[in-house]
Steps between C-alpha positions, in 0.01 A plus 500: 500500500372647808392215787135570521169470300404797395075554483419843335117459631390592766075349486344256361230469239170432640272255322352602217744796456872551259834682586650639247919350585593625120389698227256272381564242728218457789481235830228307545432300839265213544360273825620183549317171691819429665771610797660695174229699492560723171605498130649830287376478152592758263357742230735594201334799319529389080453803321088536504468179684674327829618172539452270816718312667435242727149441595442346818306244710169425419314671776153714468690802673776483203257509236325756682811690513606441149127626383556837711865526332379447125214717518757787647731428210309619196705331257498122355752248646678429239698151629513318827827362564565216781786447636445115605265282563457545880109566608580825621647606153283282253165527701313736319631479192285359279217699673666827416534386147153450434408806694755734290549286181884500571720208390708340742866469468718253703768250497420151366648314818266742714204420260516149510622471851167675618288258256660201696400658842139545412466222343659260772719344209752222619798637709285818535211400717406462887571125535852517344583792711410292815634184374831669469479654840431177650798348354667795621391430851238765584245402739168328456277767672667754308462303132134429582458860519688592175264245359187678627626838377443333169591677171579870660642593188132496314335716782790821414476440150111450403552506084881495291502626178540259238678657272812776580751728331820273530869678622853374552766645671663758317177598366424885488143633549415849388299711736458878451790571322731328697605161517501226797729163471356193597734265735439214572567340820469118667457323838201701595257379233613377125562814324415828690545790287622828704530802246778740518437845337876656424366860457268537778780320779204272586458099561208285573609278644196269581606279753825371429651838677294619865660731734378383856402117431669221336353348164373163562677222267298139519584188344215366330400146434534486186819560499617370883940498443448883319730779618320792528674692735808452299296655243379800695808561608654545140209685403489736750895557426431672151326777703835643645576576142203798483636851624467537893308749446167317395170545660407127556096458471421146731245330477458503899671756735568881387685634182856510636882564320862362580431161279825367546472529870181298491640244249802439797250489773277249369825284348666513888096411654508145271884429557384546906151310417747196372782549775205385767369216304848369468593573825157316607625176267801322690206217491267404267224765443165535353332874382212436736690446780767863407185689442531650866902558427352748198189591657451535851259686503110367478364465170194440367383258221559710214839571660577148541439457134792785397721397795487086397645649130727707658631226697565246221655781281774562727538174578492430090786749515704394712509154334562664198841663611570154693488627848234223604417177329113373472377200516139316575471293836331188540230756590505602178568862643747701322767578747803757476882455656784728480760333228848409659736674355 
């Protein structure tokens, strides 16, 4: 294994344009309303037709760009795959569907997960979010404006699809004579679905493997004493077992190789990321109040969101491996202290 990343290119595509990175295989790259400012969706040539995958935020310039790309195409789309549920990666889903008359195929934990978003279901919405970072001690001015952002989630994502093409992990999908593997990772979002294509040396890897950034893993309401960084962690695991010489396809970032390189980097950046918080717990500590030991940099509301998550999940972690112990304060804050052992 050699000790770098290796990229193979050089330039990016510009909006509205493809790179071919494989026979067959060509790089889309999309705007973004936020400080990550992109998002690489893919085309997977099928024989007559192409596949999509990944479809990005709901913005005018991406449909703009996506009308520029099918009219250059001159062939049908003949399935639109999403990895998860994200708005970057669900967005324009069902509008390409009815636009192309291609079905849909996803997981049924990314499905339903995105249906509980947009529709604000219990656990899911804006006031259980900030009801569970108050109790996690984040501060008023900061929850009022969470609470203003209202349902963000709705504004990436204008329509879902209500009905999908359902796949579990293991599952193989055939596309122009060759055949991709779906896996099926956790901690990121319920059941994101990278495919691996044996023959071709390639993954896409959504989100659950990026070369420059960290994935973000939240702890959701509904579910507030969940693990999902120990779930990330094993997922991402199962990638060391594909041949170092795969071209990984990110969702954010360039293509890159050296997988098991990555894997180790991003398994030593959490082990670090929990090191600090239980350094920072020889007293009693809340996730509002270690945000700055993860964070120090400035961040803005929709940052705060992701880095509140982020906070509680290693926290969740650590309590899960019995380094700290939780407990609720008079308060009624939930406060973290390293376990004596």
């Amino acid at each position: 294994m050699t000790s770098t990343l290796e990229y193979p290119f050089d330039t990016l595509p510009p909006t509205g344009e493809t790179c071919e990175v494989a026979p067959g295989v060509h790089w889309i790259r999309m705007p973004l309303p936020f400080a990550l400012n992109h998002i690489n969706l893919w085309l997977i040539e099928d024989g007559d037709g192409v596949v999509i995958v990944d479809t990005g935020y709901g913005l005018d310039a991406s449909q703009e760009a996506w009308n520029t790309i099918l009219a250059g195409l001159g062939r049908p789309v003949t399935r639109i795959i999403v990895t998860h549920c994200h708005p970057d990666h669900l967005g324009l889903a069902q509008w390409l569907s009815e636009k192309t008359g291609a079905p849909v195929t996803m997981t049924l934990g990314e499905f339903l997960g995105g249906h509980a978003l947009w529709n604000q279901l219990p656990g899911y919405n804006t006031s259980a979010m900030i009801t569970q970072f108050r109790q996690h001690g984040l501060d008023e001015e900061r929850c009022i404006a969470l609470a203003n952002r209202g349902n963000a989630y709705k504004r990436g994502v204008p329509s879902l699809p209500a009905c999908y093409d359902r796949v579990i992990d293991g599952d193989s999908l055939e596309i122009g004579q060759r055949s991709w593997k779906v896996i099926v990772g956790h901690g990121h979002s319920p059941e994101h679905m990278s495919l691996h294509c044996e023959s071709a040396g390639l993954l896409i890897s959504g989100d659950m493997l990026l070369p420059r950034i960290s994935t973000n893993v939240s702890v959701f309401a509904a579910t507030p004493d969940d693990d999902p960084l120990g779930r990330f962690l094993d997922s991402i695991r199962t990638f060391k077992q594909l041949p170092v010489a795969t071209l990984v396809l990110p969702s954010h970032g360039s293509p890159f190789r050296n997988i098991g390189l990555r894997v180790d980097q991003l398994i030593e950046h959490h082990d670090d990321r929990c090191a600090e918080l239980l350094a920072a717990c020889t007293v009693p500590r809340c996730a509002g109040e270690l945000l700055t030991t993860l964070f120090p940099r400035e961040l803005d509301t929709h940052q705060v969101m992701f880095a509140m998550g982020e906070a509680i999940a290693h926290l969740n972690h650590l309590a899960r491996k019995r380094e700290v112990c939780r407990s609720v304060e008079s308060d009624g804050i939930v406060r973290f202290i390293k376990s004596h052992q």
